[in-house]
C-alpha positions in Angstrom: 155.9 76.4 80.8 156.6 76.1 77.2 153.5 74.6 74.9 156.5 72.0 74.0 156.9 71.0 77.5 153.1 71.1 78.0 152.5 69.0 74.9 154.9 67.0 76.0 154.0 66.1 79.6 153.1 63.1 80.8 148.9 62.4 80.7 149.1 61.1 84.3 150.6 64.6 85.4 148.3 66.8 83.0 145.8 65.2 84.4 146.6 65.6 87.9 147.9 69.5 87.5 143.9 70.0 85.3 142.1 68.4 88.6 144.3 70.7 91.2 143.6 73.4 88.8 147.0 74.5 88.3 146.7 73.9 83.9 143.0 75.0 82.8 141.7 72.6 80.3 141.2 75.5 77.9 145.2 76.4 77.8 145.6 72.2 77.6 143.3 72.3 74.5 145.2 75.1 72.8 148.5 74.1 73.3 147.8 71.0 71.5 145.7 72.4 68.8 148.2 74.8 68.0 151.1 72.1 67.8 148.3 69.6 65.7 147.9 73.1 63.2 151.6 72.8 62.9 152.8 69.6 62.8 149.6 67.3 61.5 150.3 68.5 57.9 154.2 67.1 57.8 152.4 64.0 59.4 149.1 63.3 58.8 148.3 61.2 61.7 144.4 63.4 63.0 141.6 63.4 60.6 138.3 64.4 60.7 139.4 67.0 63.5 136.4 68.9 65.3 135.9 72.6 64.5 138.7 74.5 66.9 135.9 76.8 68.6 134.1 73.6 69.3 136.7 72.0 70.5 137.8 75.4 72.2 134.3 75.3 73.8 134.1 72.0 75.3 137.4 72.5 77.0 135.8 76.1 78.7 133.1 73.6 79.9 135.8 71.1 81.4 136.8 74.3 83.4 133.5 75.4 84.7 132.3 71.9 86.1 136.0 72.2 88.1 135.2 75.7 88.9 131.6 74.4 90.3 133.5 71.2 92.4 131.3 69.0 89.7 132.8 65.6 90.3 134.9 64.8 87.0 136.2 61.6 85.7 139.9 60.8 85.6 140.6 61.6 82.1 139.0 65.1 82.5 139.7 67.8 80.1 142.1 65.7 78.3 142.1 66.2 74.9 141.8 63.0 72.3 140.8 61.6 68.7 139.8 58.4 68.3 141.0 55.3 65.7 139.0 55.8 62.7 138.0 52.4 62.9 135.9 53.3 66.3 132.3 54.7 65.7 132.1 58.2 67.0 128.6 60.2 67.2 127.9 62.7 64.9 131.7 63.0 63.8 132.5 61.2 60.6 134.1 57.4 60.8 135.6 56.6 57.7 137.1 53.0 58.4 139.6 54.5 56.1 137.5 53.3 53.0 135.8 55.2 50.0 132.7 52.9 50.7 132.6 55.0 53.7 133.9 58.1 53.2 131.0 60.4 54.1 129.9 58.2 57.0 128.5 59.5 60.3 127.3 57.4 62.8 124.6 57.9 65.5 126.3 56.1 68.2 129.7 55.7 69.8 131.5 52.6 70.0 131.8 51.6 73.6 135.5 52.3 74.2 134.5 55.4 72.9 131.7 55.9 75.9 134.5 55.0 78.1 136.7 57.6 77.1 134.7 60.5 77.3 132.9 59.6 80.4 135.9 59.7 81.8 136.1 63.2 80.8 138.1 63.4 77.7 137.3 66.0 75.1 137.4 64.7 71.3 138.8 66.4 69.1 139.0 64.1 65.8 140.0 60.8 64.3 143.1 59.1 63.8 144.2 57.7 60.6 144.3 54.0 59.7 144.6 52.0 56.5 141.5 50.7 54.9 139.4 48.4 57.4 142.4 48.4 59.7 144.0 46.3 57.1 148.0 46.1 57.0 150.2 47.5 59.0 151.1 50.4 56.9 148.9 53.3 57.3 147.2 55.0 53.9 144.2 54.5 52.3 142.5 56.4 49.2 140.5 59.2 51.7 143.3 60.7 53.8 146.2 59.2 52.1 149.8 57.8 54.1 149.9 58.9 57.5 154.4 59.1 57.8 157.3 58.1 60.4 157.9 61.2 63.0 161.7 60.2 62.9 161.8 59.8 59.0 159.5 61.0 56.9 159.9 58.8 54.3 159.5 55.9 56.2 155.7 54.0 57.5 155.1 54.8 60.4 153.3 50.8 60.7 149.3 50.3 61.7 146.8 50.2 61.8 146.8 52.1 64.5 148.9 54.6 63.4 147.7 57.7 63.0 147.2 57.7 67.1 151.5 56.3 67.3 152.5 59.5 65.4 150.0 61.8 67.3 151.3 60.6 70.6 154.8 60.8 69.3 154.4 64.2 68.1 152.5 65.6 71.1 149.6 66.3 69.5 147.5 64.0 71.5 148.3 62.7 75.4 146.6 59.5 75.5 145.4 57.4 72.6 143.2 54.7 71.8 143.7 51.7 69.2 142.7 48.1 68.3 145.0 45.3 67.4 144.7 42.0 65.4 147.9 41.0 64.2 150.1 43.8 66.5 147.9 47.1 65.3 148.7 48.5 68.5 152.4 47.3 69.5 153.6 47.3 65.1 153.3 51.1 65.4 153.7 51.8 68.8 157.3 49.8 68.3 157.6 51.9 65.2 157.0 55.5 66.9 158.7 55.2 70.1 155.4 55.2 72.2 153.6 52.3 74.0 151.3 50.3 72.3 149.2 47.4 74.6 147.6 44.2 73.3 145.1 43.7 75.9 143.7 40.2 77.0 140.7 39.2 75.0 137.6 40.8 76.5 139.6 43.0 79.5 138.2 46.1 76.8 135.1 45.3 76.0 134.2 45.6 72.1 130.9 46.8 71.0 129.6 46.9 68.5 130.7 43.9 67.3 128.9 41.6 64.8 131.1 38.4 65.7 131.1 39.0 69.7 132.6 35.9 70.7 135.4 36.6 68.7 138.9 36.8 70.4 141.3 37.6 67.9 140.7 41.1 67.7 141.0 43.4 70.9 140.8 47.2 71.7 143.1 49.2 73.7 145.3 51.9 75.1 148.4 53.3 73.4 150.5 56.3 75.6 153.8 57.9 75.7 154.8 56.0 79.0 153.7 52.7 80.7 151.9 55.0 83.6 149.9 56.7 81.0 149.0 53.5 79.4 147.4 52.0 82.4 145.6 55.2 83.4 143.9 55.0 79.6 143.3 51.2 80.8 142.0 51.6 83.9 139.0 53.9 82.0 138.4 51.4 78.9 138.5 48.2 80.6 136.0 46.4 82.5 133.2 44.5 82.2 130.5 45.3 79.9 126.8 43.2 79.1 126.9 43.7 75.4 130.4 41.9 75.1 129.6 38.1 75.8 133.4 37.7 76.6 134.4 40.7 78.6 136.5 40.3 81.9 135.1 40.7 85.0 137.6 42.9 86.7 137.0 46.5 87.2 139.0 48.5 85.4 140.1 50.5 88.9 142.9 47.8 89.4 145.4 49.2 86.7 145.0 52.4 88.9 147.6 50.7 91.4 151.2 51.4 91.3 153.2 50.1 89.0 156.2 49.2 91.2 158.1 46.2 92.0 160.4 43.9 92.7 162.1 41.5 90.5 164.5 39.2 92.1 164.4 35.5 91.1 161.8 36.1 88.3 162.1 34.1 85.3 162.2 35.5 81.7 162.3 33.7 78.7 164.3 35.5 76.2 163.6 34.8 72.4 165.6 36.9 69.6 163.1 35.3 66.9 160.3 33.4 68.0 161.7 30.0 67.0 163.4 30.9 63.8 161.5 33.5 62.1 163.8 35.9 60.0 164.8 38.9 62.3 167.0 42.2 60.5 170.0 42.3 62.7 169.4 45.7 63.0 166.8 45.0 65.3 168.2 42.3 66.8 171.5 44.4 67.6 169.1 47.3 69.3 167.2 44.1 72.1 170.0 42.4 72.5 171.8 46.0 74.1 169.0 46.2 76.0 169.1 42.5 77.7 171.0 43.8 80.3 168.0 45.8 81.8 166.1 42.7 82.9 169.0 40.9 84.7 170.1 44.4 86.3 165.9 44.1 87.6 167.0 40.8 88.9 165.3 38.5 86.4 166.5 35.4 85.4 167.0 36.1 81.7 167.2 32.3 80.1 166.6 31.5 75.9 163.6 30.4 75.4 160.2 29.9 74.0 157.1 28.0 73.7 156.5 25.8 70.7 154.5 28.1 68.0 154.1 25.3 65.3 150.4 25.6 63.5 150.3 29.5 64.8 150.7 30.9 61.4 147.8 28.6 60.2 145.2 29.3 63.0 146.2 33.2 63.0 145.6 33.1 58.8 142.2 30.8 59.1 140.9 33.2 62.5 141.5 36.4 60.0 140.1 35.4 56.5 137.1 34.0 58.6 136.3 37.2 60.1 137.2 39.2 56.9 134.9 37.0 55.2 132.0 37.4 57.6 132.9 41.6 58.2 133.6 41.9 54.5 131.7 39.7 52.6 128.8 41.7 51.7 131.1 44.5 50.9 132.7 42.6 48.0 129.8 41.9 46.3 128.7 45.5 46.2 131.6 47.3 46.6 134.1 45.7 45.3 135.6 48.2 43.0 136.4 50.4 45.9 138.2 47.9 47.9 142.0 47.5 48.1 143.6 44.2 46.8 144.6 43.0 50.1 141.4 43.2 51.6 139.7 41.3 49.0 142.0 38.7 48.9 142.0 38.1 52.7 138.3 38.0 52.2 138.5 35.9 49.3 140.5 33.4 51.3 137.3 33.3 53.9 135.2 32.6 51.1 137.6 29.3 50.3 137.2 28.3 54.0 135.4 25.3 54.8 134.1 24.2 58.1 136.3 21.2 58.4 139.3 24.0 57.9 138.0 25.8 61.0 137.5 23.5 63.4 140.9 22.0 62.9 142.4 25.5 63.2 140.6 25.7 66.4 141.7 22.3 67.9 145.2 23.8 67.0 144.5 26.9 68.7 143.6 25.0 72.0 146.3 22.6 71.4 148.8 26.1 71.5 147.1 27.4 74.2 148.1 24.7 76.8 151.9 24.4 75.0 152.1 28.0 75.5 150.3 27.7 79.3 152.7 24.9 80.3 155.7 27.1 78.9 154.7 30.2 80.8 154.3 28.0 84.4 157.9 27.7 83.9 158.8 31.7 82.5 156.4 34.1 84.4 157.4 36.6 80.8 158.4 36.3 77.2 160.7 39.0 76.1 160.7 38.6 71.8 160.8 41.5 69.4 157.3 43.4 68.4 158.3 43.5 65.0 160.7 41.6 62.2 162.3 44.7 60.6 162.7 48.5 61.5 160.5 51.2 59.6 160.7 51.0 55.6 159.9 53.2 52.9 156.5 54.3 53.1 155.6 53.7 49.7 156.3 49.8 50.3 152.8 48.4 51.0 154.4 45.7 52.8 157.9 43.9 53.3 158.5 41.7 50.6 161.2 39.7 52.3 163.4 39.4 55.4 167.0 38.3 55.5 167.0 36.7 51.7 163.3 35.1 53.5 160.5 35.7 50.7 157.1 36.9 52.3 154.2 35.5 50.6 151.9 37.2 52.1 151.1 41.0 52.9 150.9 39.9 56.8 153.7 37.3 56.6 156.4 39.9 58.2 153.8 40.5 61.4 154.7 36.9 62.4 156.4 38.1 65.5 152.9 39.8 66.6 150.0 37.3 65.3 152.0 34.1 66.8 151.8 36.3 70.2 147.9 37.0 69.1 147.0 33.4 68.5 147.8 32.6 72.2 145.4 35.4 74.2 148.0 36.2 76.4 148.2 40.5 76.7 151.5 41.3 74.9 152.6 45.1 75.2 154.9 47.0 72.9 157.7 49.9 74.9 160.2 51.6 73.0 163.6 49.8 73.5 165.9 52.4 71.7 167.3 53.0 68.1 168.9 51.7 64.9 172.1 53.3 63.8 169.7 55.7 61.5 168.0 56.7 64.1 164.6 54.6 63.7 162.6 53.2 66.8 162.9 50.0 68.0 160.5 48.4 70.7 160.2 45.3 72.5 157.9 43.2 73.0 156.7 41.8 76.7 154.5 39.2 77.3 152.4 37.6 79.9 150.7 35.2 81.6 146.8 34.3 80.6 144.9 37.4 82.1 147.6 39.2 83.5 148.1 42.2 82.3 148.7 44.2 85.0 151.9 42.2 85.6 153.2 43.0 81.9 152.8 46.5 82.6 154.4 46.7 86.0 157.6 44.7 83.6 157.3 47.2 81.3 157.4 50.5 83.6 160.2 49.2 85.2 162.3 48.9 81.7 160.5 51.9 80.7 162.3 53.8 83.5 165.3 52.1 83.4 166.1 52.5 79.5 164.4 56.4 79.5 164.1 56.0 75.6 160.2 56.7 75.3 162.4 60.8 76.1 163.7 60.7 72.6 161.6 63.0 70.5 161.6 62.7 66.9 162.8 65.7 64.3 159.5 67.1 63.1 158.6 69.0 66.8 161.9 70.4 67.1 
């Protein structure tokens, strides 16, 4: 087997060929440090990698407890570097800001615990712009982290340092965290899978606003399979996260297959009128076929989003205010310009503001729950416009539509956000220039096995997640 092929093999497999001892977790390790020493500085997605003899080391360990029958966790011997948002023990944690830049924590974040009791083997960070801020990638530490398929394109955020590992092969499995679409905006820009879990199915900790439910954590993977194996280690409940879910994490361990006949889809091209590039639109619409070949019942539709942009915007400068807050009074100078102004418009917020944005939010959530007794899915694109130049900071405008906003062109992912539901992100195939373009399926409240078991069975019929980008060739 070549170290492309290995690289390149689905986590699910490696995983399985590690436990029956037919890969050794030591030749695992090196294959993909070797490909990270070659490809990471084209890219720039790993940061803060371990030492290679200590990462070397670890993996010789992995071997032994097989060697000894040890017991070993499903992720064993895997190898994986963690959003540099995500607290990691004794390995640095930038949150990609200056304020932080020498930071090393004493703990790991709970996804974190997850991950390597499950038997994964860190071996670094992934990049991420500044407080996970934007969904372009670069900040002043470790600078732009680029497209696989075009260099000179973003590769989106903020979890995208992990999109272009997995997209490179340099990593198997990856984790991520999303607000406004920071796992599906560069998922859906790397041709990789990117899942917006339900609020609390990962447990966040820590977490200084724990009741919060705008914000989740979750997988992100080459293939849907891979995706749930991630899942079924991170999710679960947990004590220290007052809104986790109670389900164990062992049920996205079951198959993914099934059948699809009579099941209703509502199919949006836009969300309700939000500007689309047609190049996007050209890319779903050649895919719409898929679903009604499954079976579905593919109609137009979509639930009534009016007042999402405002509860989305008042939900994020309220927590940027409350995460951020002290930070701008101390730190201000080493803080980009859009974080301080989404923190700025916390400051501005007034209690009055909130609650209404809340009553809104509940007054969504039961327009969007009536919709979806009808539509058991929403099929809607992840994101407005394919990969731009990645020295745009953010899209300025969309179809002759001015963006006022550096988060105005997520629309397509924060309207999903506002309503809980778990939303995932699968590569749907390619502009004429050869950039990725994913699609976007959501479901109902709490089910997100059933998203994934849609999306497996477009992953396999569409086989575009196979399309590697230039740089590894």
């Amino acid at each position: 087997m070549s170290q492309c092929e290995l690289c390149f093999m689905p986590a699910t497999d490696m995983a399985r060929r590690i436990r029956a001892r037919e890969l050794s977790c030591k030749e695992v390790m090196e294959a993909h440090l070797d490909r990270i020493e070659r490809v990471n500085p084209i890219v720039n997605a790993i940061v803060s990698q371990v030492p290679r003899e200590h990462a070397l080391a670890r993996a010789q360990d992995a071997d032994k407890a097989l060697a000894q029958g040890d017991e070993v966790g499903p992720l064993h011997g895997l190898p994986i570097a963690h959003k540099d948002l995500f607290p990691t023990r004794g390995l640095r944690t930038t949150f990609g800001s200056l304020i932080y830049k020498d930071h090393v924590p004493d703990h790991d974040g709970l996804i974190v615990e997850r991950i390597k009791k499950a038997g994964a083997i860190t071996i670094g960070k992934t990049n991420t712009p500044e407080f996970g801020a934007g969904s372009q990638t670069y900040n002043e530490v470790f600078g732009e982290t680029l497209n696989p398929y075009d260099t000179g394109k973003t590769c989106g955020g903020s979890s995208g340092g992990a999109a272009v590992a997995l997209a490179c092969g340099m990593l198997p499995i990856a984790d991520g965290s999303d607000t406004g679409g920071s796992l599906r905006n560069p998922a859906n820009f790397c041709n990789v899978v990117g899942f917006r879990t339900s609020p609390g199915r990962v447990p966040v900790w820590p977490n200084p606003v724990a009741w919060f439910p705008i914000s989740v954590q979750g997988p992100m993977a080459r293939t849907v399979q891979d995706t749930a194996l991630m899942l079924s280690v991170i999710a679960g409940p947990d004590s220290r996260s007052p809104i986790s879910i109670a389900e164990p994490g062992s049920l996205f361990a079951r198959p993914l297959e099934r059948h699809y006949e009579g099941v209703r889809i509502a199919w949006s091209n836009d969300l309700g009128g939000l500007p689309v590039d047609p190049r996007v639109t050209a890319v779903l619409e050649g895919q719409r076929h898929v679903f009604e070949d499954l079976g579905c019942i593919v109609e137009e539709g979509e639930p009534d989003f009016i007042d999402a942009d405002e509860i989305f915007k008042v939900w994020r400068a309220w927590r940027f205010e409350l995460r951020y807050g002290g930070l701008l009074k101390t730190h201000r100078g080493l803080m980009k310009d859009t974080v301080i102004w989404n923190t700025e418009q916390g400051l501005k917020l007034t209690g009055p503001q909130i609650g209404r944005a809340e009553v809104k939010r509940t007054e969504l959530y039961h327009r969007v729950r009536e919709f979806m007794n009808t539509f058991e899915f929403l099929v809607c694109p992840v994101n407005q416009v394919p990969p731009f130049d990645v020295k745009q900071r953010w899209v300025q405008e969309i179809n002759g539509v001015k963006m006022d906003t550096y988060i105005d062109w997520m629309k397509s992912c924060y309207y999903i956000t506002v309503t809980g539901l778990p939303a995932i992100s699968v590569p749907c195939g390619f502009t004429r220039e050869g950039l990725p373009v994913g699609i976007q399926i959501v479901g109902r409240h709490n089910d997100d096995y059933g998203v994934l078991q849609l999306a497996h069975a477009f992953e396999r019929a569409t086989q575009a997640w196979k399309h590697r980008p230039p740089v590894v060739e």
